[in-house]
Each structure stands twice: as structure tokens, then as C-alpha cells.
N, C-alpha and C positions, 0 to 999 in steps of 0.2 A: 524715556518711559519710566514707570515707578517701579521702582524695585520689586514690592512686592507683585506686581503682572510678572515682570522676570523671570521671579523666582516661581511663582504658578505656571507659566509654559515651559519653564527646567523641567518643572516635576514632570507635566505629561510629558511630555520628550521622553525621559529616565520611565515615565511608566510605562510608555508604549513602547520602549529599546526592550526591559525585560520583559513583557506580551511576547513581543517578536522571538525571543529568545530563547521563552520556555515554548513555542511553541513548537511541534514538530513539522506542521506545514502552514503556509501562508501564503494565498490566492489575490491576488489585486483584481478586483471587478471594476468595470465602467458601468452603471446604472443608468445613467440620461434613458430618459424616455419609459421609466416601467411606472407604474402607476404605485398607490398604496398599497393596494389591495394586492397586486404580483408580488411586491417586497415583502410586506406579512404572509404572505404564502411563501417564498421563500425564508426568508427566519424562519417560518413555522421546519420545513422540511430540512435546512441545516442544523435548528434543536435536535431533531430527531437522531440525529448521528453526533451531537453534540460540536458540535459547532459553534463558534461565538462570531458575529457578523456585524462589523460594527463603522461607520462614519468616522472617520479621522482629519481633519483639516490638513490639506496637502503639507503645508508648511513644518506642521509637528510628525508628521507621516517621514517626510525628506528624511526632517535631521536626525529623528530615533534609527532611518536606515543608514543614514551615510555613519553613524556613530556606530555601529555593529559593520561598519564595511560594505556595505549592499548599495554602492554607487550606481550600478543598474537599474535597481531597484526602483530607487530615486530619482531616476528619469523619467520613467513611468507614470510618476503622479502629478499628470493634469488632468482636469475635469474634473465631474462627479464621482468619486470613487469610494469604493470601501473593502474592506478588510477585512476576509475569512481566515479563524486562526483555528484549527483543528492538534486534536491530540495525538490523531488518527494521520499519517503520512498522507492517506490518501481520499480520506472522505473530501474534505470544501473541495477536490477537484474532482470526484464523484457527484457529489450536488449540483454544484454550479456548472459543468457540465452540461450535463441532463438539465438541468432548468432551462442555461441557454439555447439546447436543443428547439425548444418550446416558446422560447421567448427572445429576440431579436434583439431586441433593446437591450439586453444585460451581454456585455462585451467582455470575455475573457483574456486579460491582458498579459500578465509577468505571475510570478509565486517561486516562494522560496522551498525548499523538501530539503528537510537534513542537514540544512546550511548551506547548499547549493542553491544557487541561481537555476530556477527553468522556466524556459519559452511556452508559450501558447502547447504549442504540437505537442511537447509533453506533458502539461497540466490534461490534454485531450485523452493523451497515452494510460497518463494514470487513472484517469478516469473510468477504464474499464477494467480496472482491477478490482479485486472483491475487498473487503474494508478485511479490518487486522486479525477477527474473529473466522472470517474465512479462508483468510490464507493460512491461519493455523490448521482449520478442518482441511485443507487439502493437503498441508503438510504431513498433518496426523495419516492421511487416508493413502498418503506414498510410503508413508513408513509401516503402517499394519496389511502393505499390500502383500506382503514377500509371505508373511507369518500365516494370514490367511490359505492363502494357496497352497502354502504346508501341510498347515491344519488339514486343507479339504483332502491333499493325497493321502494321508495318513486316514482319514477315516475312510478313505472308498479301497485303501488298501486292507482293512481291520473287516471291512464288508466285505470283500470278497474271498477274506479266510473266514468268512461265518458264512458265507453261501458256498465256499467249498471251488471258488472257482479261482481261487488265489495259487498258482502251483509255485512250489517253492524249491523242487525239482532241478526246474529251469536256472533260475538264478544260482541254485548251490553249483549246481555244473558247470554253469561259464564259469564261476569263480574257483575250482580246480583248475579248467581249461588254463586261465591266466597264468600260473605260478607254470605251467609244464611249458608254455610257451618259450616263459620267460626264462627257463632253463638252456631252452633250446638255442636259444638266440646266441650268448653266451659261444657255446660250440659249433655255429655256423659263421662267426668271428673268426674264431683260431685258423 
């Protein structure tokens, strides 16, 4: 072959090794059988969560993975395939997904998450996870739980010393009660 062809499928090799590598997640799809008009509807809905979706020739697909070590990976690629690479751990296996819920033809094969190898049933698993901006809101929302609930005793306690029904009586007297107790205790030891 001519050197410079060669040297042009090195490059996409090398380009598509660091794709894979900056990516955080990466989805192997089977397409046969979807029409135009489903694949621009999906690109459209992968943009959306930014996604990049893209056709790779198996051959250059193989060797950028067997070069990064993803020997499973490269098994994987016979057929029509292509290649969701998200920034997002979990969005391309949120989309696609959901896509192939709706659509039969698009076969969820192998993808890499975090530099692990995962199967089908977990591309399925993560799929119902919420994307990065939600699992921070639910983080946030476990963290301001404790402070909240604080908040609310302290003001229904600040209210019922403004409606007068707050006794405080109570409370100062078991807290003597304790210390005489705890005196006692003491000489029912000895």
C-alpha cells in the first residue's frame, strides 16, 4: 500500500484512540435496519445532551481499541456500527436506551464507562440514572436535608415562645432532675 494511505489510517487510528480516551463514556450501537430519518432523530436527541455519534469503519474502530487495551471491545465490531461518545458517564446510555426502547432496529451492544468494560444490562442499568446535573441536585438535596429540618424545629420552637405555649419549666426541671440522679447513682455503687 502507499505510504502515505498508511500514514492517513495511523492518523485516524491515533485520532479515534484519543476520542475514546477523552471520553468518559462510550456506547457501541448496532443500527442495520433504522431508516434516515430515525438516525437524524436520534443525533438530533444525543446533541441534545451532547453527544457526538459517529460511523467508524470497524477496522480503525478495532485497532484505536485494542491500542488503549479494550480487546472486548474489539470484538464487538461486526456490522453496521457506530459510536456514542458522551462527556456525561451516563447520558449515550440514557439516549440510546430510550431510543431503542422505541425502536428495534438500533441494538445496544458493549460500552466503555470510566475505563471499564460494560455489558448490555449495565449500559440498560445506567440508563436510568439521572445525567450529572441531577445527581448533583440530589446530592445537594441529601445534604440541605439535616439543615432544613433544623431550621423548621428552631422556628416552630421560636413560635411557640411567641404564642406562649413553649414551657420551659419542663425542660429546666428534667435538667436538674439529671445531675441529682446522677449523683445518686454514684452511692448506690458503694
Amino acid at each position: 500500500m502507499n505510504q502515505q494511505i498508511l500514514a492517513q489510517k495511523e492518523a485516524n487510528v491515533n485520532a479515534l484512540a484519543d476520542k475514546m480516551k477523552d471520553a468518559s463514556s462510550i456506547v457501541l450501537v448496532e443500527y442495520r435496519g433504522l431508516t434516515v430519518a430515525e438516525i437524524n432523530e436520534l443525533r438530533r436527541d444525543l446533541r441534545k445532551e451532547e453527544v457526538d455519534f459517529k460511523v467508524y469503519k470497524n477496522a480503525i474502530a478495532r485497532r484505536a481499541s485494542e491500542k488503549l487495551g479494550y480487546d472486548d471491545f474489539a470484538k464487538d465490531l461486526i456490522g453496521p456500527n457506530a459510536l456514542a461518545f458522551g462527556k456525561d458517564p451516563v447520558a449515550p446510555a440514557r439516549v440510546l436506551a430510550k431510543f431503542a426502547k422505541t425502536h428495534e432496529a438500533l441494538v445496544l451492544k458493549t460500552g466503555i464507562v470510566d475505563g471499564d468494560m460494560v455489558d448490555t444490562d449495565t449500559i440498560k442499568k445506567l440508563s436510568a440514572l439521572p445525567n450529572k446535573e441531577g445527581m448533583l441536585a440530589k446530592f445537594a438535596s441529601c445534604l440541605n436535608a439535616p439543615l432544613i429540618k433544623f431550621a423548621m424545629t428552631v422556628k416552630a420552637v421560636a413560635e411557640a415562645k411567641e404564642n406562649g405555649t413553649f414551657e420551659v419549666k419542663e425542660v429546666e426541671a428534667k435538667e436538674e432532675a439529671a445531675p441529682a440522679q446522677a449523683e445518686e447513682a454514684p452511692e448506690a455503687a458503694a
